[in-house]
N, C-alpha and C positions, 0 to 999 in steps of 0.2 A: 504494500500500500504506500502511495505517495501521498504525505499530507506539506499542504502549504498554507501559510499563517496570512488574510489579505484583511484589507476592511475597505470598508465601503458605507456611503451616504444611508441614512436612516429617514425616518420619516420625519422628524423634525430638524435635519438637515446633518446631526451629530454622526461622528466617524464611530462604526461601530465594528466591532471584535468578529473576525468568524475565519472558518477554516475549511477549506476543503478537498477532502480528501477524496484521491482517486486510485484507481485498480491500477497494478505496473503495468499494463498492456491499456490501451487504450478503451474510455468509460462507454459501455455500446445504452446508456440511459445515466438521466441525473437524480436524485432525490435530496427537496428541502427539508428538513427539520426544523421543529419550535418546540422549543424546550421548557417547560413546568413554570408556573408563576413561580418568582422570583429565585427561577433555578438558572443553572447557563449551560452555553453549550459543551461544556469538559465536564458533564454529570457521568456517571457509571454508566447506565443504560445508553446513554447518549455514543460513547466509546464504542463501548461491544456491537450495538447495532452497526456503526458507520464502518469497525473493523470487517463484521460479515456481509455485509452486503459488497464491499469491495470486491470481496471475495468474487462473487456473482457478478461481475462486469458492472455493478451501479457505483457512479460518483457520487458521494453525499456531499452538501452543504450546508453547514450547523455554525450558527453565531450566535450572541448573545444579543438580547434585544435592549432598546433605550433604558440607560441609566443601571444594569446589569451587569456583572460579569468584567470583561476588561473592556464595555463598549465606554462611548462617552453618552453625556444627558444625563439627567437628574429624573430618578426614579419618578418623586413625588408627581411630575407633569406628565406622569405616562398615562396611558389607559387601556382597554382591550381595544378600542379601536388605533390607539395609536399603533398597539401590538401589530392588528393587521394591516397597516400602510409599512411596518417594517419589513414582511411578511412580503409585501408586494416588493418593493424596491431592492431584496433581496433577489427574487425570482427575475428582476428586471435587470441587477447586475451577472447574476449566471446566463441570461440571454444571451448578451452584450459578449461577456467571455469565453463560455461555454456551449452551452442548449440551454433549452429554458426545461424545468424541471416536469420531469413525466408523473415523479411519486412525491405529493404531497404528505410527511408523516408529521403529525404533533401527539405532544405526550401531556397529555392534564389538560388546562387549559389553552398548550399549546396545540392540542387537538381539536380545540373548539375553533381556536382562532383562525385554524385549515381549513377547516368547514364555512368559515365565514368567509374568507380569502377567494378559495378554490374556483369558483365562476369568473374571478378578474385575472389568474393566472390560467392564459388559454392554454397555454402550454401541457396542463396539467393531465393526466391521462386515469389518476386512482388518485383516494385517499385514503388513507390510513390514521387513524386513532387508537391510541394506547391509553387506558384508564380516564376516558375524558367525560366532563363531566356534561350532561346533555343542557343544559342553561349554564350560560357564565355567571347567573348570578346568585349560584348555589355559592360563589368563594367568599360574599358576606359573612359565612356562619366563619368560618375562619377569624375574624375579625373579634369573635367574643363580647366583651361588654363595652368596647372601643365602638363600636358599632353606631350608640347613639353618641358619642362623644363627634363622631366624623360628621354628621347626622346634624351638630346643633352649632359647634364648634368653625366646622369647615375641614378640621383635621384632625389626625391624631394618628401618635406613632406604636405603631402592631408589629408584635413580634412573632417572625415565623421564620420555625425552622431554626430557632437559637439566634436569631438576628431581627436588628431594628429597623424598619419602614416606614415612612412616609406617608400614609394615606391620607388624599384628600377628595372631599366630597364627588367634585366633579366625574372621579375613579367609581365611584357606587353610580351616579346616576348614567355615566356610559354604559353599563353595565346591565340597566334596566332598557335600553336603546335599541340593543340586539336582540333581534327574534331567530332565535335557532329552530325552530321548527319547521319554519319556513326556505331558510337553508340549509336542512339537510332533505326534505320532500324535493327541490329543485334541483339537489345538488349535481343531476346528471354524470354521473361518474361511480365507478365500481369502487363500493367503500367495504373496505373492511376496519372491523372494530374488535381488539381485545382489549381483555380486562379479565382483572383477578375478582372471584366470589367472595375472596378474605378480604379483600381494599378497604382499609378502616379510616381513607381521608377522602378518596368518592368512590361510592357505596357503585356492586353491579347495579341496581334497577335504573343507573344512568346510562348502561350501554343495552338495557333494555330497551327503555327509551329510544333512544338514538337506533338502535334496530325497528321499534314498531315505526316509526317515522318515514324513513328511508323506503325506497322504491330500489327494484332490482335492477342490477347485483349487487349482492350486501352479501356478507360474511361477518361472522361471531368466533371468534377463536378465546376459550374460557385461560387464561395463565393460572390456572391452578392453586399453589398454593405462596405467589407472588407475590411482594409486596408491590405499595403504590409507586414507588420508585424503581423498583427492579431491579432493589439493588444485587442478587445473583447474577453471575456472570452469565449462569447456562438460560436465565430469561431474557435477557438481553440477545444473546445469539440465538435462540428459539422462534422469538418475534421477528429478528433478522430472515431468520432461514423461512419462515412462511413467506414474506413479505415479498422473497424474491422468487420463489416458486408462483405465487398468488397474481404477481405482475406479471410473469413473463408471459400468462395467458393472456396481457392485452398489449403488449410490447411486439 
């Protein structure tokens, strides 16, 4: 595997962090990643999938979105819609350089974001979701008793994941903006969705959801006894290896 370190324009204009790695022999398809609320893209899962699929002749592209990771921007101004203008401008840079990506993949809410994204990248041939949650604004409950403090205040600083953030209101009411139901009934493209039955941070009846929704082809692939991060090594290559069997019937 070849990786190489580049960055590129985000959606609020800030130079943001990504990497992308390709097969030693030349990539015969690309796939973007989006990586977990306020996760990046050098997570565990994130790795193992992009080292297997290489494997499989797919280039990945995985960066860290605004205010994230090593991108630049200040979290507090982000939102899921900004998420998804990253999302695109990323797909527009692998254009530009590359192809433009065939396999949309998001993990958490970076799943949701793919599914919101997916009809403005034509490029796009499947999507793929890992533990995602079927409304973006199920990541409320995360927020705890902060919730009305954001709510009355305008902000307030939640800690997730052993770390402090920035939340400000504007972030809850984007949030409520988005109609996921509607973009995943539309979303024209052969989606596949896992997700673990133990996921104790989104519960399966989200990729329930997101299945009764969806119009064929769809796929359900259960991860067992996975966590929401995935953090095993052999879940991470497992999801790879479907992923790349699963596409090559529309490649």
């Amino acid at each position: 595997m070849r990786s190489e370190k580049i960055t590129f324009e985000g959606a609020f204009g800030d130079s943001l962090a990504a990497r992308i790695d390709q097969p030693d022999d030349e990539a015969q398809s690309f796939a973007l990643f989006a990586h977990c609320f306020t996760c990046s893209k050098n997570l565990k899962i994130v790795k193992n999938l992009s080292k297997t699929l290489t494997k499989h002749g797919i280039g990945v592209f995985r960066f860290d979105f605004t205010g994230l990771g090593e991108s630049e921007g200040d979290f507090a101004d982000t939102n899921f819609s900004s998420n998804i203008e990253d999302l695109i401008a990323a797909s527009e840079y692998m254009e530009s350089h590359w192809q433009g990506p065939a396999i949309l993949i998001g993990h958490s809410l970076g799943g949701a974001a793919m599914i919101q994204a997916a009809s403005r990248i034509t490029s796009s041939k499947a999507v793929v979701t890992i533990a995602a949650p079927s409304s973006p604004t199920s990541i409320k409950d995360k927020f705890g008793a902060k919730l009305d403090t954001i709510k009355t205040e305008g902000k307030a600083t939640v800690t997730l994941a052993g770390r402090d953030f920035t939340i400000k209101k504007q972030f809850l009411d984007d949030l409520e903006e988005n109609n996921m139901d509607e973009k995943v009934k539309n979303l024209d493209r052969p989606l596949m969705i896992f997700h673990s039955p133990v996921d104790n941070i989104v519960g399966i009846d989200n990729a329930a959801h997101i299945y009764k929704m969806a119009r064929h082809p769809k796929s359900f692939v259960s991860l067992d006894d996975a966590d929401h991060l995935l953090n095993k090594e052999e879940d991470g290559i497992f999801v790879a290896e479907v992923i790349a069997a699963w596409a090559d019937r529309y490649f």
